[in-house]
N, C-alpha and C positions, 0 to 999 in steps of 0.2 A: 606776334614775334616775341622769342620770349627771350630776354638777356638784349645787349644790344650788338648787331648786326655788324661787322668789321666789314669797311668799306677800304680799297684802295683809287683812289683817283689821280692818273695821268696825264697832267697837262702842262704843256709847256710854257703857257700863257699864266703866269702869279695870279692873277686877276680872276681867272676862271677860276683856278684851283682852290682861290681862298673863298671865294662866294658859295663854292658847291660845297666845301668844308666846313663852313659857318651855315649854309642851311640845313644839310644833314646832320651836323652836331645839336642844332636844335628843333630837331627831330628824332633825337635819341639814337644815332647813329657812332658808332666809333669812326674816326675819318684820319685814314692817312694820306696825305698830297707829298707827291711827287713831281720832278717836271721833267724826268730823265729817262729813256729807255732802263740806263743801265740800273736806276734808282729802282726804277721798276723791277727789274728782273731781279735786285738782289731780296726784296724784298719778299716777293712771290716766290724765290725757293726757302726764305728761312721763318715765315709767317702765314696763319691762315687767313683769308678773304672771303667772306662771302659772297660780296661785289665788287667787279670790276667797273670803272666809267674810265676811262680811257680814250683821249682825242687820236685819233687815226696820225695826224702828222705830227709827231712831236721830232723836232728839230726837221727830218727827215721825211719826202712824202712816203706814208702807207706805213711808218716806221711803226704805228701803234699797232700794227699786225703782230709782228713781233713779240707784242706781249698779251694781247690775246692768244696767241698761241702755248704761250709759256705758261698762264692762266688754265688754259684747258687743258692742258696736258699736267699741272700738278693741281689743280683744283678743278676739275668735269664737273661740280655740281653751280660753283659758283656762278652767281648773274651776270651778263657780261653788256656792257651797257656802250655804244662807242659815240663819242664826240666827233660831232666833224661839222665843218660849213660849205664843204661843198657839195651842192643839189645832187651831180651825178653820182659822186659815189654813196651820201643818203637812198635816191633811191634807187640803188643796185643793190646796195647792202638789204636796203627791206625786203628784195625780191629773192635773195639769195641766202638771208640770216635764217639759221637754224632755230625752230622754236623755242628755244630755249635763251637764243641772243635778241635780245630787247636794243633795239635803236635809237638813242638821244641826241639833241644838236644843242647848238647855242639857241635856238630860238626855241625851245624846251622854256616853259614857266615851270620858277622853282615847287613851286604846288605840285607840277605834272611829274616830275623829274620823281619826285618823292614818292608820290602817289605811284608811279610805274616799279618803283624799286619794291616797295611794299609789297604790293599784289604779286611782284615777280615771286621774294621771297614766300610769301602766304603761299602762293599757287605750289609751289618746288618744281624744281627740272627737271623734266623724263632724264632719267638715267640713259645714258648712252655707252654702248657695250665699244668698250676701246680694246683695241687691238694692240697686243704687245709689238710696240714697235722694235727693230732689229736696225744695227746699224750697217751700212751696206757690206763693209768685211766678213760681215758674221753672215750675211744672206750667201755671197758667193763661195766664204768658206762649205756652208749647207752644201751647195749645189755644183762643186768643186766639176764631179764630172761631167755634169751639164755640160757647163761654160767651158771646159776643155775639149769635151767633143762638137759644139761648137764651133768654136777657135780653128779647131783644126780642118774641120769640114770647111768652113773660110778661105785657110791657108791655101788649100787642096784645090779649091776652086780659081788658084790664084797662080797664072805660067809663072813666075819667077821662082818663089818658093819652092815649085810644084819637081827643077829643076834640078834642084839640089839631093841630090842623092842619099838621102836617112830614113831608116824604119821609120814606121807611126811613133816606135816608142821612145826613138833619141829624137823626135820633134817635138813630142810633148814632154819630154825630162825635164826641161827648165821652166815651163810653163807654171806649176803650181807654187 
């Protein structure tokens, strides 16, 4: 590794946060702790990370998704490491976690913890080809006549509607 590594860690729990902060700092890690979703996500849009460690429920169950997600999507290369204590979703997430998401809990020894983050960095993560996401206004604006000829094949299928005495074309005028 060369320089030292910017770590974000999420945990809601002071205790955890300042153990994992104090080991990775002296292991040459830069470390910033959080205990907040939102601390989290302001951060993760205005700074780069190169690991995530992140407890899954912070305040919230499963809230820590949230910010893996907000992780992958403004940093795809960064390690994403998740904290959690309970067995099932550990091992759901191991059977489910992308090669590149490395899985850590509280019963992690701080050696292993470090040692995982390392190798993760060393190794680097398959690039994954992200897909410009569109937000749904913009998909249906795309597909305007689709979803109106649609709509109306719908309508048409429907005696009340069906009823009502209008062109195709004063049925769909206020539709878009």
């Amino acid at each position: 590794m060369s320089g030292a590594s910017t770590v974000l860690v999420v945990d809601d729990e002071e205790t955890i946060s300042a153990m994992l902060r104090r080991v990775l700092e002296n292991e040459g890690f830069t470390v910033t702790a959080v205990e907040t979703v939102r601390e989290a996500l302001a951060l993760i849009s205005q700074s780069r990370f190169d690991v995530l460690i992140s407890d899954l429920n912070i305040g919230h169950p499963a809230a820590g998704f949230v910010v893996v997600s907000a992780m992958r999507r403004t940093h795809p290369d960064a390690l994403t490491l998740f904290l959690t204590g309970y067995p099932a979703i550990r091992n759901r997430s191991r059977s489910h976690a992308p090669a590149r998401q490395r899985l850590s809990d509280q019963g992690h020894t701080n050696q292993g913890t470090c040692r995982e983050i390392k190798t993760g960095l060393v190794q680097g993560q398959p690039r994954r080809h992200l897909h410009k996401t569109k937000r749904a206004p913009d998909v249906i604006e795309e597909n305007k006549d689709v979803v109106i000829a649609h709509w109306l094949q719908q309508v048409m299928a429907n005696d009340d509607p069906r009823r009502v005495e209008l062109s195709e074309a004063d049925r769909i005028d206020h539709v878009p």
